[in-house]
BADREN-387218 format. One record per residue: x, y, z of N, C-alpha, C, O in turn. Coordinates in Angstrom, 1 decimal. Layout:
<recs>
rec neast = X; nnorth = Y; nup = Z; caeast = X; canorth = Y; caup = Z; ceast = X; cnorth = Y; cup = Z; oeast = X; onorth = Y; oup = Z
...
</recs>
This chain:
<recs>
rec neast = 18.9; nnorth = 221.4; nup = 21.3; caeast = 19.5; canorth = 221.4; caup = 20.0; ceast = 19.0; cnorth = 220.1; cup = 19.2; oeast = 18.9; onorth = 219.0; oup = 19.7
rec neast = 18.6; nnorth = 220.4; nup = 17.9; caeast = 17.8; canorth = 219.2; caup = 16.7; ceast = 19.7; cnorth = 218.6; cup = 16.4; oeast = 20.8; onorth = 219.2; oup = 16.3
rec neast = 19.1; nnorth = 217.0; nup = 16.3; caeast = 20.2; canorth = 216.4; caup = 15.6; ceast = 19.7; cnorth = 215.5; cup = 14.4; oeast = 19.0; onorth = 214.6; oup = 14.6
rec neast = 20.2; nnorth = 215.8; nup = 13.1; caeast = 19.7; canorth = 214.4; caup = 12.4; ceast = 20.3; cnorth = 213.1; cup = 12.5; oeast = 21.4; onorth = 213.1; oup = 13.1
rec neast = 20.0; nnorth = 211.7; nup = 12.3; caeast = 20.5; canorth = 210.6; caup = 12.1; ceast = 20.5; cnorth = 210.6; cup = 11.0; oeast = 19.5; onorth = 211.1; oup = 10.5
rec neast = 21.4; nnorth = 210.1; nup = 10.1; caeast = 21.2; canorth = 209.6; caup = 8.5; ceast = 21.8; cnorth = 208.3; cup = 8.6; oeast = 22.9; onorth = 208.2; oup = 9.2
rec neast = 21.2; nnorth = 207.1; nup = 8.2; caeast = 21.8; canorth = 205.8; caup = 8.4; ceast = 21.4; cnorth = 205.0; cup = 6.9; oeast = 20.2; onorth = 204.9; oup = 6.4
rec neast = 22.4; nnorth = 204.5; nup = 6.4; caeast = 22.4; canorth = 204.0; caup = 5.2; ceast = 22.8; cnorth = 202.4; cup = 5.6; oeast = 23.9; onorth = 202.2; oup = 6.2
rec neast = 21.6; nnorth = 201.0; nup = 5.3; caeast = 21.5; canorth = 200.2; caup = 5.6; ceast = 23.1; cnorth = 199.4; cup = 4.5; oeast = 23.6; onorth = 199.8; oup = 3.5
rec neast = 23.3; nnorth = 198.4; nup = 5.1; caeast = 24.5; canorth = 197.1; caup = 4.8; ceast = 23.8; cnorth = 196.4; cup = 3.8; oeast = 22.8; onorth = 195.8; oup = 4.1
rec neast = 24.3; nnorth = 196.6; nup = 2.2; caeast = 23.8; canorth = 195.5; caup = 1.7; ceast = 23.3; cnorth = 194.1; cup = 1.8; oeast = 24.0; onorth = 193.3; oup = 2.4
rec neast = 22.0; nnorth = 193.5; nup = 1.4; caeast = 21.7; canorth = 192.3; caup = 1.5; ceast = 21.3; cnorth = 192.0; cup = 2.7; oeast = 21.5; onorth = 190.9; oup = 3.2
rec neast = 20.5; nnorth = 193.4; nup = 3.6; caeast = 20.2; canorth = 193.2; caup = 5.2; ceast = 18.6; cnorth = 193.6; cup = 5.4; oeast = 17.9; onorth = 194.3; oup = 6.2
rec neast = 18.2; nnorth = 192.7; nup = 4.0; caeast = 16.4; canorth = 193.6; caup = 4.7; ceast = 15.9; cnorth = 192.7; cup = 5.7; oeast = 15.0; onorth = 193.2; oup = 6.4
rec neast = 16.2; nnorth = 191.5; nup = 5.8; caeast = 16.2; canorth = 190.2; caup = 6.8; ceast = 16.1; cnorth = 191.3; cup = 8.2; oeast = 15.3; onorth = 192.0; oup = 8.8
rec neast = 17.5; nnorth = 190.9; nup = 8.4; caeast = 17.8; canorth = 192.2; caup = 9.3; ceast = 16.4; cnorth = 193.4; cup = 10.0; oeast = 15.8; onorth = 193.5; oup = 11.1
rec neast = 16.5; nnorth = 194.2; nup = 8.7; caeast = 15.5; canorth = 195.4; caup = 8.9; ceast = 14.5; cnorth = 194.9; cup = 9.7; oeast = 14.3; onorth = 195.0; oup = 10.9
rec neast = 13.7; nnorth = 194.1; nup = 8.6; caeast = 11.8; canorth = 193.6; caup = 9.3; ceast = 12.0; cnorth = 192.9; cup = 10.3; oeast = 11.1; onorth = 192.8; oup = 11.2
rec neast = 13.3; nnorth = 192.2; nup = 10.5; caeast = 13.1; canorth = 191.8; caup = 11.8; ceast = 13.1; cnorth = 192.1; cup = 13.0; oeast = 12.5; onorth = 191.6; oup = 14.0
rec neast = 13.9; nnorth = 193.3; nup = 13.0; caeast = 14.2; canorth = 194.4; caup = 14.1; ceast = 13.6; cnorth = 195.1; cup = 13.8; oeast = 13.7; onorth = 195.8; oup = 14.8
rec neast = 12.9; nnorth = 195.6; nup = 13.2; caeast = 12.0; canorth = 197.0; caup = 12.8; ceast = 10.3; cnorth = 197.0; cup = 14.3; oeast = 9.9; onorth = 198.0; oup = 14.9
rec neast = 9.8; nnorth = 195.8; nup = 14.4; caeast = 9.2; canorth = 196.4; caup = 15.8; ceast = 10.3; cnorth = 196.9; cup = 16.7; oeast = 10.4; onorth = 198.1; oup = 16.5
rec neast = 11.3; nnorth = 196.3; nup = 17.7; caeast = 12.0; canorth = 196.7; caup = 18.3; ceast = 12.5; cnorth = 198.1; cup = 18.3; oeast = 12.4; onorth = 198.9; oup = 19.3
rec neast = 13.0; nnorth = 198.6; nup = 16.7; caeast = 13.5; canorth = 199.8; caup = 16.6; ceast = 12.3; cnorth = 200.9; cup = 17.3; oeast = 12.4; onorth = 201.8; oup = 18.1
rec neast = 11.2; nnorth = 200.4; nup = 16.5; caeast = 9.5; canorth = 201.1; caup = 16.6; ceast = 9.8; cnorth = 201.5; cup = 18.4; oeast = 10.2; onorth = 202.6; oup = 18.9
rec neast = 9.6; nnorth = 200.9; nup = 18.6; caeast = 9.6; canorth = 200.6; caup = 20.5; ceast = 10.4; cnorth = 201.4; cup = 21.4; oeast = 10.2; onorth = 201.9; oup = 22.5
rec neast = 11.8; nnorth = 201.4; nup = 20.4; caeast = 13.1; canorth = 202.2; caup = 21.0; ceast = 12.4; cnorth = 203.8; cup = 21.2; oeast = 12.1; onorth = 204.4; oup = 22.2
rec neast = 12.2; nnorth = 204.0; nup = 19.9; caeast = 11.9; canorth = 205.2; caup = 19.6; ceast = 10.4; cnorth = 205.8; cup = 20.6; oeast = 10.2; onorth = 207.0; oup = 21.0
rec neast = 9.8; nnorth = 204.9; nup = 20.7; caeast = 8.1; canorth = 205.7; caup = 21.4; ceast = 8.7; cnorth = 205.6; cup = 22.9; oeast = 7.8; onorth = 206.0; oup = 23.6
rec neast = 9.9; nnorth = 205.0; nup = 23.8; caeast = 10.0; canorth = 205.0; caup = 24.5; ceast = 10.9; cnorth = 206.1; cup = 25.2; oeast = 12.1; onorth = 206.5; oup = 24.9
rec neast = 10.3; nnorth = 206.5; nup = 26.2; caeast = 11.4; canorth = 207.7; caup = 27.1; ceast = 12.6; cnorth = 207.7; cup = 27.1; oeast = 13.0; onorth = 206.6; oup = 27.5
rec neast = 13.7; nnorth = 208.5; nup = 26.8; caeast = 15.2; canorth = 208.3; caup = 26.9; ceast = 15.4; cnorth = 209.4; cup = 27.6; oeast = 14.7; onorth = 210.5; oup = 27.5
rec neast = 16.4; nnorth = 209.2; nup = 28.4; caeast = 16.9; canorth = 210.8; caup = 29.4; ceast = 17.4; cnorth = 211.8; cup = 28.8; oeast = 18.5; onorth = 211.6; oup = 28.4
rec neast = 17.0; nnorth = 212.9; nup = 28.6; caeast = 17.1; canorth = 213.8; caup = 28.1; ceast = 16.8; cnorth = 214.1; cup = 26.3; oeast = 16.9; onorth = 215.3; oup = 26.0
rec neast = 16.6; nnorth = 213.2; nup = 25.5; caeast = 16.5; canorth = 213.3; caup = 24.3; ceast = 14.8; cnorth = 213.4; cup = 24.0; oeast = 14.0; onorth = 212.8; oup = 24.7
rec neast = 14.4; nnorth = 214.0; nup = 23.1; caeast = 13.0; canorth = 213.7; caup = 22.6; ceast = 13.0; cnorth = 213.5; cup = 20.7; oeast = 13.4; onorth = 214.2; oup = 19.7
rec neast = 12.6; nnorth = 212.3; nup = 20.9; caeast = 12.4; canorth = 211.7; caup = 19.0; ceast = 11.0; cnorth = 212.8; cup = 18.4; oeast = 9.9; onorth = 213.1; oup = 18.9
rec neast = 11.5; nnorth = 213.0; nup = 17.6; caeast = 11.0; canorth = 214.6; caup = 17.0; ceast = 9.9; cnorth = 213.7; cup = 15.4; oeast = 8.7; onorth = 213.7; oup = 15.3
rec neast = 10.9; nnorth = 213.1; nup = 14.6; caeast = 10.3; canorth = 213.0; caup = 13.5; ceast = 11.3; cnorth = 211.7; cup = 12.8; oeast = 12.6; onorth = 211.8; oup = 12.8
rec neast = 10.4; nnorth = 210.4; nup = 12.0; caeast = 11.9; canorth = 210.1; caup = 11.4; ceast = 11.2; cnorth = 208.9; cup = 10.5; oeast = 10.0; onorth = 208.6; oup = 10.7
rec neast = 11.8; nnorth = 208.3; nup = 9.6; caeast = 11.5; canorth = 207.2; caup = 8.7; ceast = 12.3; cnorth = 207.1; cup = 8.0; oeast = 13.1; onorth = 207.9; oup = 7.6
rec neast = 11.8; nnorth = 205.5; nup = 7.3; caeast = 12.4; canorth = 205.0; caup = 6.1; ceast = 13.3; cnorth = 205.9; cup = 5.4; oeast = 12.9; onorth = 207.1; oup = 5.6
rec neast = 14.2; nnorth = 205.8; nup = 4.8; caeast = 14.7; canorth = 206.6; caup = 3.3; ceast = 14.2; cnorth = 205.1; cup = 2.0; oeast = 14.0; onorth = 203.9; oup = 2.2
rec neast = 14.2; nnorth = 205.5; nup = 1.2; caeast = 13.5; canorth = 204.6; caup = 0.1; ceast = 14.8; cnorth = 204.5; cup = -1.5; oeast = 15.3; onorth = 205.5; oup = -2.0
rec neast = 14.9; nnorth = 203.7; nup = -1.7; caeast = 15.3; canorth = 203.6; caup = -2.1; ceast = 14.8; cnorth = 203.7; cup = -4.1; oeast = 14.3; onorth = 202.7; oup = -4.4
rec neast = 14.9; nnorth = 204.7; nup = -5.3; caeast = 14.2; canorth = 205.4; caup = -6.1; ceast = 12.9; cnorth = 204.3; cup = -6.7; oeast = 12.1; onorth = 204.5; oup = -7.7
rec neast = 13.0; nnorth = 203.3; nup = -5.8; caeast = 11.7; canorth = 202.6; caup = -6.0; ceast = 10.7; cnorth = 203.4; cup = -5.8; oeast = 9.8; onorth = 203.6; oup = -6.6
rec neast = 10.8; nnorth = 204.1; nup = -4.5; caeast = 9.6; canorth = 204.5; caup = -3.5; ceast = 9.2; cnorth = 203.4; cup = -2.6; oeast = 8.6; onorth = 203.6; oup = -1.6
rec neast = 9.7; nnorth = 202.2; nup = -3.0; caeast = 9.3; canorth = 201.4; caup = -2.2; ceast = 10.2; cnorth = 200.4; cup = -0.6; oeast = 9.9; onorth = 200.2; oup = 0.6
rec neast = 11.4; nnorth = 200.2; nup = -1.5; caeast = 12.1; canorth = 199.5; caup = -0.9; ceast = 12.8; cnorth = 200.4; cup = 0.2; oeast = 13.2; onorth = 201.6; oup = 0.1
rec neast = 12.9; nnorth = 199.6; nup = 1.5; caeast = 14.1; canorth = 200.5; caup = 2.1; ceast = 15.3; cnorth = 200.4; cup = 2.4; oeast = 15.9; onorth = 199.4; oup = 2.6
rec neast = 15.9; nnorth = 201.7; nup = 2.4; caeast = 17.4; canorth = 201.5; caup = 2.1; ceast = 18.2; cnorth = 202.2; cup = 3.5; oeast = 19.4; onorth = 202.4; oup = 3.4
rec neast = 17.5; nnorth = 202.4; nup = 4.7; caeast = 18.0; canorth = 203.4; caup = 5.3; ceast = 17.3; cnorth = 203.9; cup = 6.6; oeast = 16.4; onorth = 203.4; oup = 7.2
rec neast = 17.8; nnorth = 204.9; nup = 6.9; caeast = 16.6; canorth = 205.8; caup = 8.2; ceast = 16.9; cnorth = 207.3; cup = 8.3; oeast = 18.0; onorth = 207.9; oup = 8.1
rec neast = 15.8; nnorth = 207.9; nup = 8.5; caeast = 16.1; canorth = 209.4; caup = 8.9; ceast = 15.5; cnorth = 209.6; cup = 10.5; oeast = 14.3; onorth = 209.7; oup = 10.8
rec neast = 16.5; nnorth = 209.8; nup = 11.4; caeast = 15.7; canorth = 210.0; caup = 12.7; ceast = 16.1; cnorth = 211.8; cup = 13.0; oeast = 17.1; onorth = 212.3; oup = 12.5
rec neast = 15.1; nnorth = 212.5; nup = 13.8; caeast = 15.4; canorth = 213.9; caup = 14.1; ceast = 15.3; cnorth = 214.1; cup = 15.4; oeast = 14.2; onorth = 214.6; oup = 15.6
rec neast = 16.0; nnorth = 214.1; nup = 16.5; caeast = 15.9; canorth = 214.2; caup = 18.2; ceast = 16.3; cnorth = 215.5; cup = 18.9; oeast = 17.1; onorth = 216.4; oup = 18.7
rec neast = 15.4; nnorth = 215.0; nup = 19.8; caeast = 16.3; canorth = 216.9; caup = 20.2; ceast = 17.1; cnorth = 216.4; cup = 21.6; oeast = 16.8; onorth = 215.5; oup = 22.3
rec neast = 18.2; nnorth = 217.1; nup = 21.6; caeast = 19.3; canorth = 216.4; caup = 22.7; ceast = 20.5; cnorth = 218.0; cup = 23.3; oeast = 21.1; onorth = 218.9; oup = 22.7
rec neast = 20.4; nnorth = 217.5; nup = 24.5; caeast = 21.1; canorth = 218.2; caup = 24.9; ceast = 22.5; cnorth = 219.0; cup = 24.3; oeast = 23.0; onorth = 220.1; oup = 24.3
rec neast = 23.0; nnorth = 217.7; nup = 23.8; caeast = 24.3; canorth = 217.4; caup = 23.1; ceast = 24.8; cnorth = 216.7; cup = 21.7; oeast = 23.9; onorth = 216.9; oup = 20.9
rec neast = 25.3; nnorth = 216.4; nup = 21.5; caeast = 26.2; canorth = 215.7; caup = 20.1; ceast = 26.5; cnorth = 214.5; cup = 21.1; oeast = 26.4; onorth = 213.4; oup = 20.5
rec neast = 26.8; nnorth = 214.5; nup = 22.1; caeast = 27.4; canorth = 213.3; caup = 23.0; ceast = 26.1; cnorth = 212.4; cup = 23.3; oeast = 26.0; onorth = 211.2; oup = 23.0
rec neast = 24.9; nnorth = 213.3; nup = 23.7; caeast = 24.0; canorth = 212.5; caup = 24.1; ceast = 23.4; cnorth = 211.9; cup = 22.8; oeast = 22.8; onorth = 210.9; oup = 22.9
rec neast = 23.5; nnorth = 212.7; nup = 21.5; caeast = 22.7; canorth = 212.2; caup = 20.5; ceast = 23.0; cnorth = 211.0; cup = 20.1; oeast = 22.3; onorth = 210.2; oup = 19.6
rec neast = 24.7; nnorth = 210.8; nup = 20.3; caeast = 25.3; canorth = 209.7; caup = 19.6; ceast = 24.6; cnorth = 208.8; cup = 20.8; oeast = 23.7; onorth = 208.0; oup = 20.4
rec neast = 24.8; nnorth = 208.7; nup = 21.9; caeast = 24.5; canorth = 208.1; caup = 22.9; ceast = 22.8; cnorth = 207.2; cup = 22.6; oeast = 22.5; onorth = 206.0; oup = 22.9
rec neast = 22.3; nnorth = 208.0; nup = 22.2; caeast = 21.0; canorth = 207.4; caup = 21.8; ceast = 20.7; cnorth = 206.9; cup = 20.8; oeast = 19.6; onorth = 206.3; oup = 20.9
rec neast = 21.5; nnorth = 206.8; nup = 19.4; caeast = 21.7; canorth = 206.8; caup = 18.2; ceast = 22.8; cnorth = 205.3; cup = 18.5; oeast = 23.0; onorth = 204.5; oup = 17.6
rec neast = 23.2; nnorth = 205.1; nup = 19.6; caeast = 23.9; canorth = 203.8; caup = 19.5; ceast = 23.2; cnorth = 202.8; cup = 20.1; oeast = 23.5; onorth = 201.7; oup = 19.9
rec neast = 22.1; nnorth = 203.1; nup = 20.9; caeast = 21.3; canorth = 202.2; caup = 21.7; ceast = 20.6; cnorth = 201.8; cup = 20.5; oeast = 20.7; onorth = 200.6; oup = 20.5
rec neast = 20.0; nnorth = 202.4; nup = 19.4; caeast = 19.2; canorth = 202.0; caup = 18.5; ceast = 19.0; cnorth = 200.3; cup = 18.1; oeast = 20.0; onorth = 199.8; oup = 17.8
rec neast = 17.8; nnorth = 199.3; nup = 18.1; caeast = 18.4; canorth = 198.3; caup = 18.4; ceast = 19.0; cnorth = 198.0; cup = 16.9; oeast = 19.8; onorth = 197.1; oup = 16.6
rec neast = 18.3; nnorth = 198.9; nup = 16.0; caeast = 19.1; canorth = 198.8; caup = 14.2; ceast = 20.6; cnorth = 198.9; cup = 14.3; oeast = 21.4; onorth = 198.1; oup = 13.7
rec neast = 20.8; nnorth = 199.7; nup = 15.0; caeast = 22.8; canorth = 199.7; caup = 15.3; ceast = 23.3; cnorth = 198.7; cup = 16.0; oeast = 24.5; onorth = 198.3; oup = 15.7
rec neast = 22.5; nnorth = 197.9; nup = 17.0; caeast = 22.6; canorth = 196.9; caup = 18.1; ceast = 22.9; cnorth = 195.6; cup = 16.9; oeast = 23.9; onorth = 194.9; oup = 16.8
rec neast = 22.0; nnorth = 195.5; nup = 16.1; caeast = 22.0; canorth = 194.3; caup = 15.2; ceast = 22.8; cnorth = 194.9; cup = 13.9; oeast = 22.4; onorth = 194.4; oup = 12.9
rec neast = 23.4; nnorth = 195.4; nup = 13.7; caeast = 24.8; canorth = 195.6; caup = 13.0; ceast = 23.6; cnorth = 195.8; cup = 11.1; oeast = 23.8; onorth = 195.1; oup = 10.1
rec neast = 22.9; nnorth = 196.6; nup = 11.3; caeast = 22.5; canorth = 196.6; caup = 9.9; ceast = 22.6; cnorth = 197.7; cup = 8.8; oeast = 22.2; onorth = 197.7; oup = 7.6
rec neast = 23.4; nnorth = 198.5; nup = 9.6; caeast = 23.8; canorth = 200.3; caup = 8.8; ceast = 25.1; cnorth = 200.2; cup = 8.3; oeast = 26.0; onorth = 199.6; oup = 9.1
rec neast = 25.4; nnorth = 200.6; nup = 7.3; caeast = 27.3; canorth = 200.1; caup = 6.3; ceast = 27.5; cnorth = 201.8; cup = 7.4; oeast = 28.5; onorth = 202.3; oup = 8.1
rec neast = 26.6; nnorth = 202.2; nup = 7.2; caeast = 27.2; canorth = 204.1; caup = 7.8; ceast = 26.1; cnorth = 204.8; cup = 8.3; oeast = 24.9; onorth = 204.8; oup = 7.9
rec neast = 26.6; nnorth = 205.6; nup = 9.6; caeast = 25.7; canorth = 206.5; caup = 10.4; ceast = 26.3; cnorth = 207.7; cup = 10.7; oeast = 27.5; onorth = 207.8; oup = 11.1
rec neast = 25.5; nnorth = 208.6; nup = 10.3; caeast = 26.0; canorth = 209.9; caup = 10.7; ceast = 25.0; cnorth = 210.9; cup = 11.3; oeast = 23.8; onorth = 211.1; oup = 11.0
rec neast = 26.0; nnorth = 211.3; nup = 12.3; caeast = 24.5; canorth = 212.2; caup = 13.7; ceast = 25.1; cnorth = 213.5; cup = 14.1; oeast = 26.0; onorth = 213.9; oup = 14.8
rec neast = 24.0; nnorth = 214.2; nup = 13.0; caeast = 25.0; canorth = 215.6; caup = 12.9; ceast = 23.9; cnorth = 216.6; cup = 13.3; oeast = 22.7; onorth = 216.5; oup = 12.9
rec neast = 24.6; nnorth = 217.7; nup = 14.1; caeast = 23.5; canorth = 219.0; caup = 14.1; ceast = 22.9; cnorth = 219.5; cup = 13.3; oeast = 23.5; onorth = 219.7; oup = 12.3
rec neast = 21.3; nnorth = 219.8; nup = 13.3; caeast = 20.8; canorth = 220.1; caup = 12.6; ceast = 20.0; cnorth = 221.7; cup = 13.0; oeast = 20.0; onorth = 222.2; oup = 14.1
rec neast = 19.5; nnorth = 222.1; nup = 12.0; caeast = 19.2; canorth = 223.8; caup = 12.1; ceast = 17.4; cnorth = 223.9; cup = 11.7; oeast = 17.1; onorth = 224.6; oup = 10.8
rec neast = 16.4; nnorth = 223.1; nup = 12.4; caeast = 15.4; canorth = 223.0; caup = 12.1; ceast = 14.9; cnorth = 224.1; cup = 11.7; oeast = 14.4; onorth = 224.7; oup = 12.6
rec neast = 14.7; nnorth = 224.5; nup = 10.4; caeast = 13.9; canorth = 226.2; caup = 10.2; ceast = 12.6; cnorth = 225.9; cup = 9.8; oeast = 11.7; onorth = 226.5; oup = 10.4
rec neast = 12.3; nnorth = 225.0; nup = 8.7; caeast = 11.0; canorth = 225.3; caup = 7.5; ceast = 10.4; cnorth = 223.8; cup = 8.1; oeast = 10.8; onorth = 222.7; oup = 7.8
rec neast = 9.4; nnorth = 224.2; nup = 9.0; caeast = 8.2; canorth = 223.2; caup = 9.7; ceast = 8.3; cnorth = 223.3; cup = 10.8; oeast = 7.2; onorth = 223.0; oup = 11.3
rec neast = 9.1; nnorth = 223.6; nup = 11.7; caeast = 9.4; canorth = 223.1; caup = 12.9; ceast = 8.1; cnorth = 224.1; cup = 13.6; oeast = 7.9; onorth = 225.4; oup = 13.6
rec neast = 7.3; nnorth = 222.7; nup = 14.2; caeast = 6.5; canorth = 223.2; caup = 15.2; ceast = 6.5; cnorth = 224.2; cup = 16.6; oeast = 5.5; onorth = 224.5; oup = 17.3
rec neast = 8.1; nnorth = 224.5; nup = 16.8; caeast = 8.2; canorth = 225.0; caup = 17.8; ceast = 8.7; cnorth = 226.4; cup = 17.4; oeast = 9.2; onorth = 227.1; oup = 18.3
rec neast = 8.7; nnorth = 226.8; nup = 16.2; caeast = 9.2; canorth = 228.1; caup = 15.4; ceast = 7.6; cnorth = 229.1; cup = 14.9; oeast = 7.7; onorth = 230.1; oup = 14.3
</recs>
């Protein structure tokens, strides 16, 4: 089952971001049990430039496992999202495996 992350960064936290942003990098290209990181980045804020956010796409056994992986994040570890939400998703238009 596809899950999205939607994560909307804490005002006044781009410090935050670039700082942790290898680590996050790392999290993600690295093996987790049972989950596979599918597709994901920045959300931008109507600059196009700045970032405000994340979009991650995993495939997970569960809702339990997704959160599970979605809290390891080291972006959630360092307290930089005001809000995260990791909700099932219905991959139809792209998905390589359709």
């Amino acid at each position: 089952m596809y899950f999205a992350i939607v994560a909307i960064d804490r005002p006044g936290t781009t410090d935050v971001r670039t700082s942790t942003r290898p680590a996050h990098r790392e999290y993600l290209r690295t093996p987790y049990p049972g989950v596979t990181y599918r597709l994901g980045g920045p959300l931008l804020a109507r600059d196009g430039a700045t970032m405000i956010g994340s979009l991650i796409v995993i495939e997970a056994p569960d809702l339990a496992a997704a959160e599970q992986f979605s809290a390891g994040d080291p972006y959630r570890k360092a307290d930089l999202f005001a809000e995260v939400a990791v909700r099932p998703w219905d991959w139809t238009s792209g998905n390589p495996d359709k």
